[in-house]
C-alpha positions in Angstrom: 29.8 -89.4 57.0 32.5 -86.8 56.8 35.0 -85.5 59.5 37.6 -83.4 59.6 41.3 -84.7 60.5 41.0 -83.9 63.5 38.1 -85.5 64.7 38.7 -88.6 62.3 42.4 -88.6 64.5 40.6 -88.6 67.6 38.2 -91.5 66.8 40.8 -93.5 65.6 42.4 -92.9 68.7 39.7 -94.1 71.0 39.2 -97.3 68.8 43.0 -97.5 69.0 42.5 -97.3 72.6 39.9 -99.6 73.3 42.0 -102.0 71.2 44.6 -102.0 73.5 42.2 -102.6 76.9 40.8 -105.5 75.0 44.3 -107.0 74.2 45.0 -105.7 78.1 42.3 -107.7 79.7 42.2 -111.5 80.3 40.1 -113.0 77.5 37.6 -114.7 80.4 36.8 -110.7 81.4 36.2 -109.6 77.9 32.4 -110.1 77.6 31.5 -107.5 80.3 34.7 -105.3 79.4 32.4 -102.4 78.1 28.7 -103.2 78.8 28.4 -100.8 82.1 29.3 -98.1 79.2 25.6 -96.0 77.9 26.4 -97.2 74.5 26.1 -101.0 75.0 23.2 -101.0 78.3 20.5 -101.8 74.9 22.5 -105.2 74.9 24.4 -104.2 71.6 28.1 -106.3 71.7 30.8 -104.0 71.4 33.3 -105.0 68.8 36.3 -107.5 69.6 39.9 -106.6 68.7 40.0 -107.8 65.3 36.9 -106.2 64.5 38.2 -103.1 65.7 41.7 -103.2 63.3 39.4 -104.1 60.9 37.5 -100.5 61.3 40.3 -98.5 62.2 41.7 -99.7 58.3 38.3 -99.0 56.9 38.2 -95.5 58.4 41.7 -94.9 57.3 41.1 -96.1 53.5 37.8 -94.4 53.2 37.3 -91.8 50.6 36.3 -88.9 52.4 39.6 -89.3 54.9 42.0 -89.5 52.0 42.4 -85.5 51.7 44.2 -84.3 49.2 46.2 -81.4 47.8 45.7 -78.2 45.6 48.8 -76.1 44.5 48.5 -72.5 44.6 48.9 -71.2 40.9 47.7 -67.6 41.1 45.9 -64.4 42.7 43.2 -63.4 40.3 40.9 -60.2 40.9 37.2 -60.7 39.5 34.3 -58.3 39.6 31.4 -59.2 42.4 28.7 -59.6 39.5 26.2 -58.1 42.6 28.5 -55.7 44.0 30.6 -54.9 41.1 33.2 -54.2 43.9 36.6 -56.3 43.2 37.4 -59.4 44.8 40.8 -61.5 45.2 40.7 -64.9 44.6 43.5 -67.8 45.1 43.5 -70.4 42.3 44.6 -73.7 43.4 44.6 -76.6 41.0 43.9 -80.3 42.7 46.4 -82.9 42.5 44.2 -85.6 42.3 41.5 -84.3 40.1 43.7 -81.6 38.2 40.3 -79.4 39.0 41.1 -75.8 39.2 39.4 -74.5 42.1 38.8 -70.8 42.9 39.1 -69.6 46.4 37.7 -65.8 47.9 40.9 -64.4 49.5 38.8 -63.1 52.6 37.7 -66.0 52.9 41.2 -67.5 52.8 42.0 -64.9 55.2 39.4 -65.1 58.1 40.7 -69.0 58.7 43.0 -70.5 61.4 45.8 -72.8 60.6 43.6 -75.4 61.7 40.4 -74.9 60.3 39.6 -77.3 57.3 39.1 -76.0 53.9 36.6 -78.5 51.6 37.2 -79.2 48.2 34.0 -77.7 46.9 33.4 -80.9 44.6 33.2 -83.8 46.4 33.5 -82.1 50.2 37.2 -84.2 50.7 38.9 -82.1 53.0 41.6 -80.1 51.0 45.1 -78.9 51.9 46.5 -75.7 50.1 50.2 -75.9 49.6 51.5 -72.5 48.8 53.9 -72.1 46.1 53.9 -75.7 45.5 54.5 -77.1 42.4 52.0 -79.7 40.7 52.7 -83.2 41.1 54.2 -85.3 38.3 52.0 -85.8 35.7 49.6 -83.5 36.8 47.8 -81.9 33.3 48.6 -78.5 32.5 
C-alpha cells in the first residue's frame, strides 16, 4: 500500500508515539495499555516496543516510501493528437531510473506545493527539482 509523505510522516508518528507510552508505562501495566482502544476490543495484541521499531524501519525502508527525484531538462510543446491544439510539457529525467518522464504543464500548474506528483511507472512518489542538474553518473 502506497501513501504519500505526508500521511506515511504521520503514521510513523503515531507508532513513534505509542512507542514512547509503552516505554512510559510500567512493564506490569503494559498488557491492558491499549485494549479499551476499537482496534484491539476483537482480542488482537497490539504490538510491544520492539515490534513497533521494528515497523517503523520497515515502513521507512519500503519501496514505495523511498521517493525519488526527476531533474527538470526542458519545456517541450507537442500537438494534442485529438485536439491538435498545442500543449506544454516539462521533461524531467529520473535519478534513479534515468527514465525521461513527460509532464502536461497545466497539469504542473493546477498543483499546490504540497500535492504529490507520482512517477507514472512504478507510482513512487516523485519530487521535481527545477533546474537541477542530474546526479553523478546519471546516463545521458
Amino acid at each position: 500500500m502506497m501513501f504519500t509523505d505526508r500521511k506515511t510522516t504521520t503514521i510513523l508518528a503515531a507508532l513513534r508515539m505509542m512507542q514512547d507510552t509503552i516505554e512510559q508505562t510500567p512493564e506490569q501495566e503494559r498488557d491492558n495499555l491499549f485494549t479499551d482502544m476499537a482496534h484491539f476490543r476483537d482480542g488482537t495484541a497490539p504490538l510491544n516496543a520492539d515490534e513497533i521499531e521494528a515497523l517503523c524501519e520497515q515502513i521507512n525502508l519500503a519501496p514505495e516510501n523511498q521517493s525519488g527525484q526527476a531533474d527538470h531538462v526542458i519545456d517541450v510543446t507537442v500537438i494534442d493528437p485529438d485536439t491538435q491544439g498545442e500543449v506544454a510539457v516539462s521533461i524531467y529525467k529520473d535519478r534513479t531510473s534515468h527514465a525521461m518522464i513527460g509532464l502536461d504543464g497545466s497539469y504542473l500548474q493546477s498543483l499546490e506545493d504540497s500535492d504529490p506528483v507520482f512517477h507514472p511507472a512504478n507510482g513512487m512518489e516523485l519530487y521535481l527539482v527545477e533546474g537541477g542538474v542530474p546526479s553523478p553518473g546519471a546516463a545521458s
